[in-house]
C-alpha positions as CSV (number, residue, x, y, z in Angstrom):
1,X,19.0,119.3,77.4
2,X,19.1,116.2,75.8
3,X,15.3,117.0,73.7
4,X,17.2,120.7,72.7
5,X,20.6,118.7,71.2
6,X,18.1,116.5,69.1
7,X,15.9,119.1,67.9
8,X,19.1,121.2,66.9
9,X,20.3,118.3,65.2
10,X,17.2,117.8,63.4
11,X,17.4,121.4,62.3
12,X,21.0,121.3,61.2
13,X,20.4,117.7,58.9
14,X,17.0,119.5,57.6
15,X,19.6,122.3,56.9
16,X,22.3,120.6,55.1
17,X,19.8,118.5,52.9
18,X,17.8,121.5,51.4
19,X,21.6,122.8,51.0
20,X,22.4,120.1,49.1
21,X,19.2,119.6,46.9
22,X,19.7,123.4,45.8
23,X,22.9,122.3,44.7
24,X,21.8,119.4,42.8
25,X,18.9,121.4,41.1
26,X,21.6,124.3,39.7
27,X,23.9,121.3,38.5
28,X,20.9,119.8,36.9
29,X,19.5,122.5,35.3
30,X,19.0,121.4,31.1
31,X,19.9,124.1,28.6
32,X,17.5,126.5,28.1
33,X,15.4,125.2,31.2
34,X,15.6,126.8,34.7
35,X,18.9,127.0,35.2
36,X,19.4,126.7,39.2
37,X,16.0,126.6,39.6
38,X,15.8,130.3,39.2
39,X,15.8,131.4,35.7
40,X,13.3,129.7,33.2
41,X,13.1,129.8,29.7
42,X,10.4,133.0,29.6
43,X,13.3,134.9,31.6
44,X,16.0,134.4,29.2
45,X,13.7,134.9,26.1
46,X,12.9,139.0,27.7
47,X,16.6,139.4,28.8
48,X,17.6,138.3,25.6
49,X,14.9,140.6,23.9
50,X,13.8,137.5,21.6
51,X,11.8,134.7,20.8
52,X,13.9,132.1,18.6
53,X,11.4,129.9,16.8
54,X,12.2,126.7,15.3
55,X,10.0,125.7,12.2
56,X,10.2,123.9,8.3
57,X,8.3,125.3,5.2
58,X,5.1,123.8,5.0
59,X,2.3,125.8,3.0
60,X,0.6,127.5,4.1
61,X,1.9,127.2,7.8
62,X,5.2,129.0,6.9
63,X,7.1,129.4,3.5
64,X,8.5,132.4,1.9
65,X,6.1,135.0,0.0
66,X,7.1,136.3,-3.7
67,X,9.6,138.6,-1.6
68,X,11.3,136.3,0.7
69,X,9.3,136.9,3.3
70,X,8.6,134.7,5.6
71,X,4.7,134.2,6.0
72,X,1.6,131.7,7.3
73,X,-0.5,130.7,9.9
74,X,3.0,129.9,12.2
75,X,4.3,132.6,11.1
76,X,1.2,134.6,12.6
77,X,1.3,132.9,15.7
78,X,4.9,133.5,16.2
79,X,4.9,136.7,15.7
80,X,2.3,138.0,17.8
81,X,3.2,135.4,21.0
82,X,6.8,137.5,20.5
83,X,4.9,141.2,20.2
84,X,2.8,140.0,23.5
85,X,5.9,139.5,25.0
86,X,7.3,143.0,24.0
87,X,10.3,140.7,22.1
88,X,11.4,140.4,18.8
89,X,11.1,137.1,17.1
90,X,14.0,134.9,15.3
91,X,12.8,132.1,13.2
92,X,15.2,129.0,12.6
93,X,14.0,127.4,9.5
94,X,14.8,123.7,9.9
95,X,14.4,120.5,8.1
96,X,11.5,118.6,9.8
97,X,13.0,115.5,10.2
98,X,15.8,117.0,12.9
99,X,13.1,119.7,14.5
100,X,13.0,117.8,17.4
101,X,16.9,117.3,18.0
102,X,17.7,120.7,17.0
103,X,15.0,122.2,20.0
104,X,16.7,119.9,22.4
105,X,20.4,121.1,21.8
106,X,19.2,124.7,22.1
107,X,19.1,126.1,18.5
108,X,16.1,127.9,19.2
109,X,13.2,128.5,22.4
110,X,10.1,126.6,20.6
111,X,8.9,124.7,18.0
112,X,5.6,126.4,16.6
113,X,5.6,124.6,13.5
114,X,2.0,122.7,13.4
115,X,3.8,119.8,15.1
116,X,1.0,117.2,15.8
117,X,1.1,115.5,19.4
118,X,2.3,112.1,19.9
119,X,3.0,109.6,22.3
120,X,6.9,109.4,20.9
121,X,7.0,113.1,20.6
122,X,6.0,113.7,24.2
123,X,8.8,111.2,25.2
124,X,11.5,113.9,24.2
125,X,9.6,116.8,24.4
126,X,7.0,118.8,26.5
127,X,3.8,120.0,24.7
128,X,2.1,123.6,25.7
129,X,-1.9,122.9,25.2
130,X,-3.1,122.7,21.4
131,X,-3.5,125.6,19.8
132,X,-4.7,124.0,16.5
133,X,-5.8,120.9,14.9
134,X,-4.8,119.2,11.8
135,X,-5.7,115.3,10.4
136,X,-4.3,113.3,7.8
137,X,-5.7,113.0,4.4
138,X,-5.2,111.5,0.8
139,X,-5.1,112.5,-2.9
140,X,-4.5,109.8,-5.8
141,X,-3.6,109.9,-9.0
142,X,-6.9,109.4,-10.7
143,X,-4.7,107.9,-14.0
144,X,-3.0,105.4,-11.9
145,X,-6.0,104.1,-9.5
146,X,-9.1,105.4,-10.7
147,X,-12.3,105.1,-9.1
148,X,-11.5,104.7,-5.3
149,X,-13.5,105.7,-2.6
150,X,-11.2,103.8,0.5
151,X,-7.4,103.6,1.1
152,X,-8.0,99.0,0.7
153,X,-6.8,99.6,-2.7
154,X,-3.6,101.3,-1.4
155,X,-2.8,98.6,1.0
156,X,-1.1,96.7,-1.8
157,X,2.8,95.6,-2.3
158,X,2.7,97.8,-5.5
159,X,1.5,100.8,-4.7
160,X,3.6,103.4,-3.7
161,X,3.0,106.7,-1.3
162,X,4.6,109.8,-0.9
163,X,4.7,111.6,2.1
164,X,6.8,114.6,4.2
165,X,9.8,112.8,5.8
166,X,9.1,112.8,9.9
167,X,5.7,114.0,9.8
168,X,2.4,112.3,11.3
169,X,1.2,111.3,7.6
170,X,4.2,108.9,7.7
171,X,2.8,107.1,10.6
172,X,-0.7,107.0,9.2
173,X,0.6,106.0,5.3
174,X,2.1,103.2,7.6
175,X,-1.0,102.2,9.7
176,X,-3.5,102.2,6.9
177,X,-1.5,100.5,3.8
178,X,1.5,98.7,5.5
179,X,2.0,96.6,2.6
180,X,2.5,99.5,0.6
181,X,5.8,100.6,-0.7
182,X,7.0,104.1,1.0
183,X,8.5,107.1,-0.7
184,X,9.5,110.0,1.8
185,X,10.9,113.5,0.9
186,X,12.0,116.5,3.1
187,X,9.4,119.0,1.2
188,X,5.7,119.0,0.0
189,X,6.4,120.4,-3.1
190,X,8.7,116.5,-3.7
191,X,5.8,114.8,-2.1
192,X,3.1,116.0,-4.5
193,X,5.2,115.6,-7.8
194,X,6.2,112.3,-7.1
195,X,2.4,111.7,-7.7
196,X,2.2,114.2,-10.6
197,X,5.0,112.2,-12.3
198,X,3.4,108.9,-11.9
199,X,6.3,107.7,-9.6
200,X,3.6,107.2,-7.2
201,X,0.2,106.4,-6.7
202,X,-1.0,108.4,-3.3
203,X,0.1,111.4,-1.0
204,X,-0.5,111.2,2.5
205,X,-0.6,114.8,3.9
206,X,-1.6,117.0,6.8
207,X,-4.9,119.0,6.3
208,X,-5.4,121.2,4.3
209,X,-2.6,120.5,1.6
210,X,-4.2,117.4,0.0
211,X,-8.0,119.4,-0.5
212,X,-5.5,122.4,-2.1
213,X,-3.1,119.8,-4.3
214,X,-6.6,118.6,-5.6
215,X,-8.0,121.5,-6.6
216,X,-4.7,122.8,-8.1
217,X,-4.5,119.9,-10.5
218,X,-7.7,118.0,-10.5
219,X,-7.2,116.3,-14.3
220,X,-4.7,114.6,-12.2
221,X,-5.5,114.3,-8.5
222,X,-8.5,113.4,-6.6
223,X,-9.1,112.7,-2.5
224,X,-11.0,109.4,-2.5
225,X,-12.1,109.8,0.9
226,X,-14.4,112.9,0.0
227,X,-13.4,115.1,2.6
228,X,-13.3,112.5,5.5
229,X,-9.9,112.6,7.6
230,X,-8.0,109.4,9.0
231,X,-7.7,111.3,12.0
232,X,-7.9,114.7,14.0
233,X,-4.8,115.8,15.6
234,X,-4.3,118.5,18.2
235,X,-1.2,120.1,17.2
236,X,0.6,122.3,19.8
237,X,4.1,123.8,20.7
238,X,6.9,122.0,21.8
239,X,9.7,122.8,24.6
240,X,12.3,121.4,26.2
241,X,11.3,119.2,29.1
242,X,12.6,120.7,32.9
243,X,10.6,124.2,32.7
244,X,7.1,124.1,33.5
245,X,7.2,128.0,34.2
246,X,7.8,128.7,30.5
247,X,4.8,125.7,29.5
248,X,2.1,127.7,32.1
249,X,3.3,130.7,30.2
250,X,2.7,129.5,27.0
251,X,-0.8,127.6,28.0
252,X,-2.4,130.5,29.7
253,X,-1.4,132.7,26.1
254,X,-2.9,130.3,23.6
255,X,-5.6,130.2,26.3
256,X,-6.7,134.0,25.8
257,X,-5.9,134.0,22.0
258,X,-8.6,131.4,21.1
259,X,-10.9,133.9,19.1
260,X,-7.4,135.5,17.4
261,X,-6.4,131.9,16.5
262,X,-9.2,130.5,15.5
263,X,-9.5,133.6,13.1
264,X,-6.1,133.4,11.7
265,X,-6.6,129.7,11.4
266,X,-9.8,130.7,9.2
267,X,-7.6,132.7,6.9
268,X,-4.7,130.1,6.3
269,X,-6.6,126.9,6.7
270,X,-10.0,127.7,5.2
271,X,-9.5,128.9,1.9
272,X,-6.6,130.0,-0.5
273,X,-7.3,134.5,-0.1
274,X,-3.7,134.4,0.6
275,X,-2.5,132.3,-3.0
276,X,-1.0,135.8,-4.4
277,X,1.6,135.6,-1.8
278,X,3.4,133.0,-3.8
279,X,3.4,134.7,-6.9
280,X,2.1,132.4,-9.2
Protein backbone atom coordinates (compact mmCIF):
# COMPACT_ATOMS: atom_id res chain seq x y z
CA UNK A 1 0.00 0.00 0.00
CA UNK A 2 2.65 2.16 0.94
CA UNK A 3 4.62 1.73 -2.95
CA UNK A 4 0.72 2.69 -4.44
CA UNK A 5 0.47 6.04 -2.03
CA UNK A 6 4.00 7.05 -3.45
CA UNK A 7 3.38 6.37 -6.97
CA UNK A 8 -0.01 8.36 -6.71
CA UNK A 9 1.79 10.98 -5.24
CA UNK A 10 4.25 11.04 -7.87
CA UNK A 11 1.45 11.22 -10.39
CA UNK A 12 -0.43 13.96 -8.65
CA UNK A 13 3.04 16.47 -8.27
CA UNK A 14 3.90 15.39 -12.11
CA UNK A 15 0.18 16.55 -12.46
CA UNK A 16 0.19 19.92 -10.75
CA UNK A 17 3.66 20.95 -12.35
CA UNK A 18 2.69 20.40 -16.10
CA UNK A 19 -0.60 22.43 -14.70
CA UNK A 20 1.32 24.96 -13.72
CA UNK A 21 3.95 25.28 -16.58
CA UNK A 22 0.74 25.57 -19.01
CA UNK A 23 -0.12 28.41 -17.04
CA UNK A 24 3.09 30.10 -17.07
CA UNK A 25 3.50 29.52 -20.89
CA UNK A 26 -0.15 31.35 -21.64
CA UNK A 27 1.00 34.26 -19.22
CA UNK A 28 4.18 34.43 -21.08
CA UNK A 29 3.13 34.42 -24.33
CA UNK A 30 4.86 37.91 -26.27
CA UNK A 31 2.55 39.82 -28.62
CA UNK A 32 2.17 38.43 -31.76
CA UNK A 33 3.95 35.06 -30.63
CA UNK A 34 2.14 31.85 -29.49
CA UNK A 35 -0.05 33.12 -27.29
CA UNK A 36 -0.70 30.05 -24.67
CA UNK A 37 1.37 28.09 -26.45
CA UNK A 38 -1.40 27.43 -28.89
CA UNK A 39 -1.82 30.05 -31.43
CA UNK A 40 1.44 31.26 -33.40
CA UNK A 41 1.90 34.05 -35.46
CA UNK A 42 1.04 32.05 -39.05
CA UNK A 43 -2.48 31.36 -37.18
CA UNK A 44 -3.34 34.87 -36.53
CA UNK A 45 -1.91 36.16 -39.95
CA UNK A 46 -4.91 33.44 -41.82
CA UNK A 47 -7.56 34.33 -39.21
CA UNK A 48 -6.83 37.76 -39.70
CA UNK A 49 -6.84 37.20 -43.55
CA UNK A 50 -3.44 39.33 -43.82
CA UNK A 51 0.07 39.62 -43.85
CA UNK A 52 1.25 43.16 -42.29
CA UNK A 53 4.71 43.87 -43.54
CA UNK A 54 6.96 46.32 -42.05
CA UNK A 55 9.45 47.94 -44.58
CA UNK A 56 11.31 51.66 -45.54
CA UNK A 57 11.76 53.04 -49.17
CA UNK A 58 14.93 51.93 -50.44
CA UNK A 59 15.29 51.68 -54.34
CA UNK A 60 14.77 49.49 -55.80
CA UNK A 61 13.70 47.20 -52.84
CA UNK A 62 10.45 49.18 -52.32
CA UNK A 63 9.53 52.81 -53.17
CA UNK A 64 6.51 54.15 -54.93
CA UNK A 65 6.18 53.87 -58.81
CA UNK A 66 5.05 57.16 -61.02
CA UNK A 67 1.49 56.13 -59.56
CA UNK A 68 1.92 55.66 -56.05
CA UNK A 69 2.27 52.34 -56.15
CA UNK A 70 4.14 50.59 -54.06
CA UNK A 71 6.78 48.41 -56.05
CA UNK A 72 10.40 46.36 -55.80
CA UNK A 73 12.09 43.38 -55.13
CA UNK A 74 10.33 43.45 -51.28
CA UNK A 75 7.58 44.36 -52.64
CA UNK A 76 7.62 41.08 -54.82
CA UNK A 77 8.52 38.99 -52.11
CA UNK A 78 5.85 40.18 -49.96
CA UNK A 79 3.34 39.93 -52.05
CA UNK A 80 3.66 36.52 -53.28
CA UNK A 81 4.67 34.97 -49.45
CA UNK A 82 0.88 36.71 -48.71
CA UNK A 83 -0.77 35.07 -52.14
CA UNK A 84 0.91 31.57 -51.06
CA UNK A 85 -0.75 32.00 -47.94
CA UNK A 86 -4.19 32.71 -49.63
CA UNK A 87 -3.92 36.34 -47.49
CA UNK A 88 -3.93 39.73 -48.41
CA UNK A 89 -0.80 41.78 -47.70
CA UNK A 90 -0.59 45.25 -45.63
CA UNK A 91 2.61 47.03 -45.92
CA UNK A 92 3.71 49.48 -42.95
CA UNK A 93 6.15 51.82 -44.47
CA UNK A 94 8.53 52.85 -41.67
CA UNK A 95 11.53 54.88 -41.09
CA UNK A 96 14.56 52.36 -40.89
CA UNK A 97 16.05 53.55 -38.01
CA UNK A 98 12.77 52.37 -35.63
CA UNK A 99 12.01 49.10 -37.97
CA UNK A 100 13.19 47.02 -35.36
CA UNK A 101 11.23 48.68 -32.40
CA UNK A 102 8.11 49.07 -34.29
CA UNK A 103 8.16 44.91 -35.21
CA UNK A 104 8.65 44.24 -31.56
CA UNK A 105 5.54 46.39 -30.26
CA UNK A 106 3.39 44.63 -32.93
CA UNK A 107 2.81 47.26 -35.70
CA UNK A 108 3.15 44.74 -38.21
CA UNK A 109 3.95 40.49 -38.66
CA UNK A 110 7.50 40.82 -40.44
CA UNK A 111 10.12 42.86 -41.60
CA UNK A 112 10.95 41.96 -45.32
CA UNK A 113 12.75 44.93 -45.98
CA UNK A 114 16.51 43.62 -47.15
CA UNK A 115 17.46 43.80 -43.50
CA UNK A 116 21.06 42.45 -43.35
CA UNK A 117 21.84 39.87 -40.42
CA UNK A 118 23.77 40.92 -37.42
CA UNK A 119 24.96 39.88 -34.31
CA UNK A 120 23.02 43.04 -32.49
CA UNK A 121 20.01 42.49 -34.71
CA UNK A 122 19.72 38.81 -33.73
CA UNK A 123 19.84 40.06 -30.01
CA UNK A 124 16.27 41.55 -30.40
CA UNK A 125 15.07 39.79 -33.17
CA UNK A 126 14.73 36.23 -34.69
CA UNK A 127 15.94 35.85 -38.43
CA UNK A 128 13.99 33.26 -40.90
CA UNK A 129 17.00 31.82 -43.36
CA UNK A 130 18.36 34.44 -46.00
CA UNK A 131 16.50 34.84 -48.73
CA UNK A 132 19.00 37.40 -50.36
CA UNK A 133 22.30 38.84 -50.17
CA UNK A 134 23.56 42.37 -50.27
CA UNK A 135 27.31 44.02 -49.39
CA UNK A 136 28.40 47.29 -48.83
CA UNK A 137 30.03 49.53 -51.35
CA UNK A 138 31.34 53.10 -52.09
CA UNK A 139 31.00 55.97 -54.64
CA UNK A 140 33.18 59.26 -54.33
CA UNK A 141 33.09 62.43 -55.55
CA UNK A 142 35.67 62.27 -58.29
CA UNK A 143 35.98 66.43 -57.81
CA UNK A 144 36.62 66.22 -54.16
CA UNK A 145 39.10 62.95 -54.04
CA UNK A 146 40.09 62.09 -57.28
CA UNK A 147 42.07 59.19 -58.27
CA UNK A 148 41.34 56.57 -55.51
CA UNK A 149 41.41 53.13 -55.82
CA UNK A 150 41.04 52.10 -51.65
CA UNK A 151 38.85 53.58 -48.88
CA UNK A 152 42.91 54.69 -46.89
CA UNK A 153 42.19 57.95 -48.31
CA UNK A 154 38.75 58.13 -46.54
CA UNK A 155 40.09 57.21 -43.18
CA UNK A 156 40.89 60.82 -42.59
CA UNK A 157 39.54 63.43 -39.86
CA UNK A 158 38.36 65.53 -42.86
CA UNK A 159 36.57 63.65 -44.86
CA UNK A 160 33.16 63.21 -44.55
CA UNK A 161 30.51 60.13 -45.50
CA UNK A 162 27.06 59.91 -46.01
CA UNK A 163 25.14 56.99 -45.29
CA UNK A 164 21.27 55.65 -44.61
CA UNK A 165 20.71 56.23 -40.81
CA UNK A 166 20.56 52.51 -39.10
CA UNK A 167 21.60 50.55 -41.88
CA UNK A 168 24.76 48.02 -42.12
CA UNK A 169 26.74 50.75 -44.34
CA UNK A 170 26.87 52.72 -41.06
CA UNK A 171 28.70 50.05 -39.30
CA UNK A 172 31.02 49.48 -42.24
CA UNK A 173 31.64 53.64 -42.98
CA UNK A 174 32.57 53.15 -39.24
CA UNK A 175 34.93 50.04 -39.41
CA UNK A 176 36.88 51.07 -42.48
CA UNK A 177 37.45 55.04 -41.98
CA UNK A 178 36.82 55.60 -38.13
CA UNK A 179 38.59 58.73 -38.24
CA UNK A 180 36.28 60.01 -40.62
CA UNK A 181 33.59 62.50 -39.95
CA UNK A 182 29.86 60.87 -40.29
CA UNK A 183 26.84 62.25 -41.98
CA UNK A 184 23.61 60.07 -41.63
CA UNK A 185 20.14 60.69 -43.13
CA UNK A 186 16.79 58.73 -43.07
CA UNK A 187 16.64 58.36 -47.07
CA UNK A 188 19.03 57.47 -50.02
CA UNK A 189 18.00 60.10 -52.11
CA UNK A 190 19.70 62.66 -48.74
CA UNK A 191 22.56 60.30 -48.75
CA UNK A 192 23.54 60.66 -52.40
CA UNK A 193 23.16 64.51 -52.67
CA UNK A 194 24.99 65.26 -49.79
CA UNK A 195 27.82 63.95 -52.08
CA UNK A 196 26.40 65.66 -55.17
CA UNK A 197 26.54 68.94 -53.24
CA UNK A 198 30.02 68.59 -52.16
CA UNK A 199 28.96 68.44 -48.52
CA UNK A 200 30.61 65.19 -48.53
CA UNK A 201 33.20 63.26 -49.94
CA UNK A 202 31.92 59.38 -50.00
CA UNK A 203 28.58 57.32 -49.77
CA UNK A 204 28.60 54.12 -48.13
CA UNK A 205 25.58 52.06 -49.50
CA UNK A 206 24.00 48.59 -49.75
CA UNK A 207 24.51 46.96 -53.20
CA UNK A 208 23.33 47.75 -55.86
CA UNK A 209 22.59 51.61 -55.20
CA UNK A 210 26.26 52.82 -55.26
CA UNK A 211 26.98 50.86 -59.05
CA UNK A 212 23.35 52.72 -60.05
CA UNK A 213 24.26 56.36 -58.27
CA UNK A 214 27.45 55.97 -60.47
CA UNK A 215 26.18 55.45 -63.48
CA UNK A 216 23.38 58.02 -63.03
CA UNK A 217 25.92 60.85 -62.57
CA UNK A 218 29.27 59.68 -63.49
CA UNK A 219 30.82 63.47 -64.27
CA UNK A 220 30.41 63.38 -60.63
CA UNK A 221 30.62 60.05 -58.92
CA UNK A 222 32.86 57.12 -59.25
CA UNK A 223 33.23 53.52 -57.04
CA UNK A 224 36.95 53.36 -56.33
CA UNK A 225 36.79 49.91 -55.36
CA UNK A 226 35.89 48.83 -59.05
CA UNK A 227 33.15 46.59 -58.27
CA UNK A 228 34.75 44.85 -55.24
CA UNK A 229 32.38 44.82 -52.03
CA UNK A 230 33.57 45.36 -48.25
CA UNK A 231 31.45 42.55 -47.47
CA UNK A 232 28.61 40.05 -48.49
CA UNK A 233 25.67 40.02 -46.24
CA UNK A 234 22.86 37.45 -46.16
CA UNK A 235 19.88 39.43 -45.62
CA UNK A 236 16.67 37.71 -44.34
CA UNK A 237 13.28 38.38 -42.56
CA UNK A 238 12.93 39.34 -39.20
CA UNK A 239 10.24 38.24 -36.39
CA UNK A 240 9.53 38.60 -33.13
CA UNK A 241 11.45 36.16 -30.88
CA UNK A 242 8.98 33.32 -28.96
CA UNK A 243 7.47 31.66 -32.22
CA UNK A 244 9.53 29.22 -33.87
CA UNK A 245 6.27 27.75 -35.65
CA UNK A 246 5.91 30.99 -37.72
CA UNK A 247 10.22 31.01 -38.40
CA UNK A 248 9.85 27.00 -39.79
CA UNK A 249 7.01 28.47 -41.77
CA UNK A 250 8.76 31.12 -43.27
CA UNK A 251 12.18 28.94 -43.79
CA UNK A 252 10.68 26.11 -45.45
CA UNK A 253 8.82 29.02 -48.12
CA UNK A 254 11.94 30.88 -48.93
CA UNK A 255 13.29 27.29 -49.17
CA UNK A 256 11.04 26.23 -52.26
CA UNK A 257 11.12 29.82 -53.82
CA UNK A 258 14.84 29.82 -54.47
CA UNK A 259 14.56 29.71 -58.44
CA UNK A 260 11.35 32.52 -58.08
CA UNK A 261 13.81 34.65 -55.90
CA UNK A 262 16.70 34.35 -57.42
CA UNK A 263 14.74 35.50 -60.65
CA UNK A 264 13.13 38.44 -59.15
CA UNK A 265 16.38 39.24 -57.51
CA UNK A 266 17.80 39.24 -61.28
CA UNK A 267 15.18 41.77 -62.29
CA UNK A 268 15.60 44.34 -59.38
CA UNK A 269 19.22 43.82 -58.55
CA UNK A 270 20.84 43.22 -61.90
CA UNK A 271 20.02 45.90 -64.06
CA UNK A 272 17.80 49.05 -64.18
CA UNK A 273 14.61 47.35 -66.96
CA UNK A 274 12.49 48.59 -64.30
CA UNK A 275 13.81 52.67 -64.29
CA UNK A 276 10.39 53.77 -66.17
CA UNK A 277 8.66 52.94 -62.97
CA UNK A 278 9.88 56.18 -61.52
CA UNK A 279 8.98 58.30 -64.06
CA UNK A 280 11.91 60.15 -64.83
Amino acid sequence: MSHTRNWQKVVATTMVIALLAGLLAACSGAPGGPAGGTKGQVDEILQRGALKVGLDIFVPWAFKDKDGNLVGFEVDVAKKLAADMGVEVEFVPTEWSGIIPALLTGKFDVIIGGMGVTTERALKVNFSDPYEWSGVDVVVNKNMLPGLTSLDALNDENVVIAARLGATPVAAAKKYAPKAQLHQFDTDEAVIQDVLNGNAHAAFSSTPTPAFWAADYPDVLYRPLGGKLLNNQPCAFAVRKGDPDTLAFFNAWILVNQDWLKERSDYWYGSKDWAPLLGE
